[in-house]
DOMARKE-48022 format. One record per residue (C-alpha): residue in three letters; z, y, x. Coordinates in steps of 0.001 Angstrom, whole numbers, padded with zeros to 6 digits, always signed. Example, Ala and Ser with C-alpha at 12.3 -4.5 7.8 and 13.67 -1.06 7.14 Angstrom:
BEGIN
ALA+007800-004500+012300;SER+007140-001060+013670;
***
This chain:
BEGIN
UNK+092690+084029+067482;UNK+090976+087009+065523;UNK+093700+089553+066810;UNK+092075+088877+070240;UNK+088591+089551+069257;UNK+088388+093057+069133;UNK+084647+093355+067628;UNK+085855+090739+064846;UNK+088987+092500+063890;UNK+086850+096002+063805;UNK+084577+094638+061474;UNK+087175+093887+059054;UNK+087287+095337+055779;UNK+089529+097966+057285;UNK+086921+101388+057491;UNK+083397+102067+056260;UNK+080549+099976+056492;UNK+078823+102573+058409;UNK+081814+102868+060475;UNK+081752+098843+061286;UNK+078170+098765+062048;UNK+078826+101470+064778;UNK+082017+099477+066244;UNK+079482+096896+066679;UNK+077630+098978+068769;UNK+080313+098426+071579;UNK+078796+094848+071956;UNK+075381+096639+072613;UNK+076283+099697+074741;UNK+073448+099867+077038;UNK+074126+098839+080213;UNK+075390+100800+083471;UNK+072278+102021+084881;UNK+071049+100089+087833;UNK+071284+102921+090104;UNK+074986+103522+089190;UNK+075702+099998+089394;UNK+074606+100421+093049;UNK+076369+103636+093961;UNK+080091+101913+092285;UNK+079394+099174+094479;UNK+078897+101236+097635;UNK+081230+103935+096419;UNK+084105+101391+096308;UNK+083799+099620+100003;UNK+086875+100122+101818;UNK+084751+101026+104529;UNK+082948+103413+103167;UNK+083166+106776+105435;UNK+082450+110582+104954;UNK+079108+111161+106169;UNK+077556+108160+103694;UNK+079816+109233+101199;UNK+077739+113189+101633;UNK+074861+110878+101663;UNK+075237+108774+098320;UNK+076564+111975+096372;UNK+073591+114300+097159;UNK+071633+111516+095839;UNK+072801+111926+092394;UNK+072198+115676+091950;UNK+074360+115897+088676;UNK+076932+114462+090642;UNK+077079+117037+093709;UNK+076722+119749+091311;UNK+079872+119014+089433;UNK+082127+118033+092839;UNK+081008+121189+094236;UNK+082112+123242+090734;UNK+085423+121205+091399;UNK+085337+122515+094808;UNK+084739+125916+093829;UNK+087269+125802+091129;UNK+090699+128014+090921;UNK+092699+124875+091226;UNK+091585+124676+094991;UNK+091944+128389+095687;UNK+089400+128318+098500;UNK+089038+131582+100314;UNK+085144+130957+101141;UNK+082995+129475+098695;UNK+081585+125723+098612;UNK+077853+125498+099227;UNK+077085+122132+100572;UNK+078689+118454+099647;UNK+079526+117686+103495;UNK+081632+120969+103128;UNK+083205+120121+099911;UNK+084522+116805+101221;UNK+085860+117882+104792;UNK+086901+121573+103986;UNK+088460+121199+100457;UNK+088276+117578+098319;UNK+088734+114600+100738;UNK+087014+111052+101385;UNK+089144+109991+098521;UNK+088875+112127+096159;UNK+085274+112420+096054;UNK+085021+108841+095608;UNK+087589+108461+092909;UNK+085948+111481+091051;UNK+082043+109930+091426;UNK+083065+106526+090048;UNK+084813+108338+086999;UNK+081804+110670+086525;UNK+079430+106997+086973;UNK+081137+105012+084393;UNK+081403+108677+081727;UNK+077793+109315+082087;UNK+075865+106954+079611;UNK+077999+108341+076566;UNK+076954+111192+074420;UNK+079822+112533+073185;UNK+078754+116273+071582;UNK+078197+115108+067872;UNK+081706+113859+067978;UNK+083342+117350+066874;UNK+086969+116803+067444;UNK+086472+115611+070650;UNK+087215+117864+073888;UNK+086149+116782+077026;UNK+088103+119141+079119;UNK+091161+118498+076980;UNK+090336+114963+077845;UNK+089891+114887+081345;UNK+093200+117476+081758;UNK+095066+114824+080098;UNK+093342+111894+082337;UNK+093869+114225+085675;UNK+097601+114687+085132;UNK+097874+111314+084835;UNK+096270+110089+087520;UNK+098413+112625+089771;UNK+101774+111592+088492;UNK+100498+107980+089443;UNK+099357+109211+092692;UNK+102969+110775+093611;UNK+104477+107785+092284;UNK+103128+105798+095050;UNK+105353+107753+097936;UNK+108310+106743+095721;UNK+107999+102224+095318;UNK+109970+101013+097605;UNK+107639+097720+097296;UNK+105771+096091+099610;UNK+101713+096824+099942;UNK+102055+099100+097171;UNK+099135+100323+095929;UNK+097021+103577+097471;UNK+097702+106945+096469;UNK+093772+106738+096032;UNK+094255+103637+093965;UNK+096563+104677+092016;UNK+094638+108188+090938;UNK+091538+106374+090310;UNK+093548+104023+087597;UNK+095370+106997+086044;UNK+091414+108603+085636;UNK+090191+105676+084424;UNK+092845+104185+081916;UNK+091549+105974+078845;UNK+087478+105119+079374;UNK+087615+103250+076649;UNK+088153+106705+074187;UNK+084411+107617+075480;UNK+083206+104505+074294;UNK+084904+104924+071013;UNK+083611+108777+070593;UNK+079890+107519+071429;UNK+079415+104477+069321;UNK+081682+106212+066133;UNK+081744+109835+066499;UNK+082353+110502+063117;UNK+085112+108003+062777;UNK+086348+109488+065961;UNK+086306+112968+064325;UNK+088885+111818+061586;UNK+091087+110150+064030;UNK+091361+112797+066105;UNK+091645+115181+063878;UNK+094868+112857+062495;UNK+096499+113273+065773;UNK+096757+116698+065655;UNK+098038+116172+062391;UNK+100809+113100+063385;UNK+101836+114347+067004;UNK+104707+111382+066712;UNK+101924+108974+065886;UNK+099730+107492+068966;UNK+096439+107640+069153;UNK+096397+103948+069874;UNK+097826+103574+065962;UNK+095544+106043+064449;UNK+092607+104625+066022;UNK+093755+100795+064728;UNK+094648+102230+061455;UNK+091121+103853+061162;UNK+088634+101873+063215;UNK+090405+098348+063521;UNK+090674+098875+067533;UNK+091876+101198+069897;UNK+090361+102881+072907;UNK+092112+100043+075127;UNK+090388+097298+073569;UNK+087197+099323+073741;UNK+088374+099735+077661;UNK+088240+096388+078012;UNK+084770+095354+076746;UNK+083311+097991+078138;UNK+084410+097108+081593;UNK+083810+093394+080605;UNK+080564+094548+079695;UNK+079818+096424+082658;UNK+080935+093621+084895;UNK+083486+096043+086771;UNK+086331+094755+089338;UNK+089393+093430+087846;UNK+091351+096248+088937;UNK+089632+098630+087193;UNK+088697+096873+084026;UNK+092965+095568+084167;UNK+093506+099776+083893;UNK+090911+100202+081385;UNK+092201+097470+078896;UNK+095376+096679+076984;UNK+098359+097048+079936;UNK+100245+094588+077828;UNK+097826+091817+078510;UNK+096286+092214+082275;UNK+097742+089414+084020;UNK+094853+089390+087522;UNK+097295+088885+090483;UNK+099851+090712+091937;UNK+097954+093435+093431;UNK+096202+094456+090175;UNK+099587+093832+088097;UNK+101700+096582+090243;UNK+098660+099323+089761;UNK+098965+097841+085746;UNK+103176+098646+085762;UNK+102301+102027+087851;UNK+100287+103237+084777;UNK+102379+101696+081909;UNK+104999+103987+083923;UNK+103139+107257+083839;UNK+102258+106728+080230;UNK+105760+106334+079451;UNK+106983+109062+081573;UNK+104000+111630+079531;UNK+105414+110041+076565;UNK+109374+111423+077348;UNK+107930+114703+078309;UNK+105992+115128+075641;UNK+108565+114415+073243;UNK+111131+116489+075305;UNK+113314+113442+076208;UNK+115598+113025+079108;UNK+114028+110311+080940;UNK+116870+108567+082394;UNK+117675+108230+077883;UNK+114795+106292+077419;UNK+115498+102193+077436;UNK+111754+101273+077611;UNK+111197+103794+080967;UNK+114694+102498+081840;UNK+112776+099081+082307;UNK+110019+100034+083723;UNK+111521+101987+086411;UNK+113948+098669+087380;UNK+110218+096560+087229;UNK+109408+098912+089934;UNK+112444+099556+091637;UNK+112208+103117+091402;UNK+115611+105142+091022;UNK+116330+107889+089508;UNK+117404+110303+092260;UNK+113910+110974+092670;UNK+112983+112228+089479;UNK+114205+116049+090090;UNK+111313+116055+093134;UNK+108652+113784+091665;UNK+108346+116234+088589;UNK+108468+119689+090795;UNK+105528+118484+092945;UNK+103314+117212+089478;UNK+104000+120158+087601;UNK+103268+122432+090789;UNK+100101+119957+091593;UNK+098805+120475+087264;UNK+099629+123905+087341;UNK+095525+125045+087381;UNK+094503+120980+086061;UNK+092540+123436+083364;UNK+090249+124409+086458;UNK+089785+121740+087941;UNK+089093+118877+084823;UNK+086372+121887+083084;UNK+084705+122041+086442;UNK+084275+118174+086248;UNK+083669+117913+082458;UNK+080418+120499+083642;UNK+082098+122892+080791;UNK+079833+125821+080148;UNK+077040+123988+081364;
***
């Protein structure tokens, strides 16, 4: 069916020709580099530990230079500053969070997103970061059984929107109007502005790019239409964990009270999560986001 072929439905007579020819491009992205390819694939072994994680990140220079500017940042506070990777994971960042932050910086490195005006890639990856830690708090609250990792479930929330990257590289111009429409509409999604303009949205661009890319079903279920990800039960409770923070943003934003809203109503009961919990949840993300400014320039190598 056409509505399922994301290339055929952006080539539609719905934008410029110019515009269609660079939607195509999403069908010729160039590949992940060989090297990354290799570093994902050793990056995401369960096994992996901290010394070979040191090891694979001071491999990739531009990599250790932006975890150790995310080291060094305000949001961490640290009283002596970071010099060395080994130091940066044990002292301040974490097994886990280096590894969720070098397979996000892998997979956002073959896009050239400056002639794209509109776009803001610390605006981006503040909006990407607070996601991914109300997803990672969420975890201490599902009462389910294997639930997934807090490390999981941060690596989903930083990874959901990869597809906008894809969209600002192969139509930067196009991408220029439609953001510039959404600060224009703030009650319209992006999702619909991006449709109405380029005849996809950043989640269908999600999903051919990890398609493309050949990535693991739980990340390429994150970084494609929610609605449709349907890869076992594992992958479909980190899918209902991020349909939940992005309805949860979506109440904030719009200054709701979230026990008012039907659609997070359902999605809470999908996840057996109750409300009592809400009062705590939120005091612990809004006191982890507090400095997310820092932290997400630092990554986005602002000022670089």
């Amino acid at each position: 069916m056409v509505e399922d072929d994301p290339l055929r439905r952006a080539t539609s007579p719905k934008g410029s020709a110019a515009t269609r020819s660079q939607i195509r491009g999403l069908a010729t992205l160039p590949p992940l580099p060989r090297r990354s390819q290799e570093l994902l694939q050793l990056l995401l072994d369960p096994d992996l530990d901290m010394l070979r994680l040191a090891e694979l990140v001071e491999q990739t220079p531009a990599l250790a230079a932006r975890l150790l500017g995310v080291a060094n940042s305000a949001f961490f506070r640290t009283p002596v500053p970071v010099k060395h990777i080994p130091d940066a994971i044990i002292r301040v960042l974490g097994l886990n969070l280096v590894r969720d932050l070098s397979v996000s910086f892998l997979l956002n490195q073959p896009f050239e997103l400056k002639t794209c005006r509109q776009f803001d890639p610390v605006r981006f990856w503040i909006s990407s970061m607070e996601s991914a830690t109300l997803a990672q708090l969420l975890t201490i609250y599902l009462p389910l059984q294997n639930p997934p990792t807090a490390s999981a479930a941060y690596l989903a929330g930083l990874l959901n929107n990869l597809g906008l990257l894809a969209l600002v590289h192969v139509a930067p111009e196009a991408m220029d109007k439609v953001l510039g429409q959404m600060d224009q509409q703030p009650d319209v999604s992006l999702s619909e502005i991006e449709q109405q303009v380029l005849g996809l949205n950043h989640a269908r661009a999600g999903a051919e790019l990890a398609m493309a890319w050949k990535l693991p079903p739980a990340l390429a279920a994150v970084m494609g239409p929610l609605d449709q990800a349907d890869d076992g039960d594992d992958v479909m409770k980190l899918v209902s964990l991020v349909v939940l923070c992005k309805l949860i943003n979506r109440a904030l934003k719009h200054g709701d009270f979230i026990d008012q809203d039907p659609e997070l109503s359902r999605a809470l009961a999908g996840l057996d999560v109750h409300f009592d919990a809400w009062p705590a949840l939120l005091d612990q993300w809004h006191e982890r986001t507090a400095d997310i400014e820092s932290l997400a320039a630092a990554f986005a190598g602002a000022g670089r």
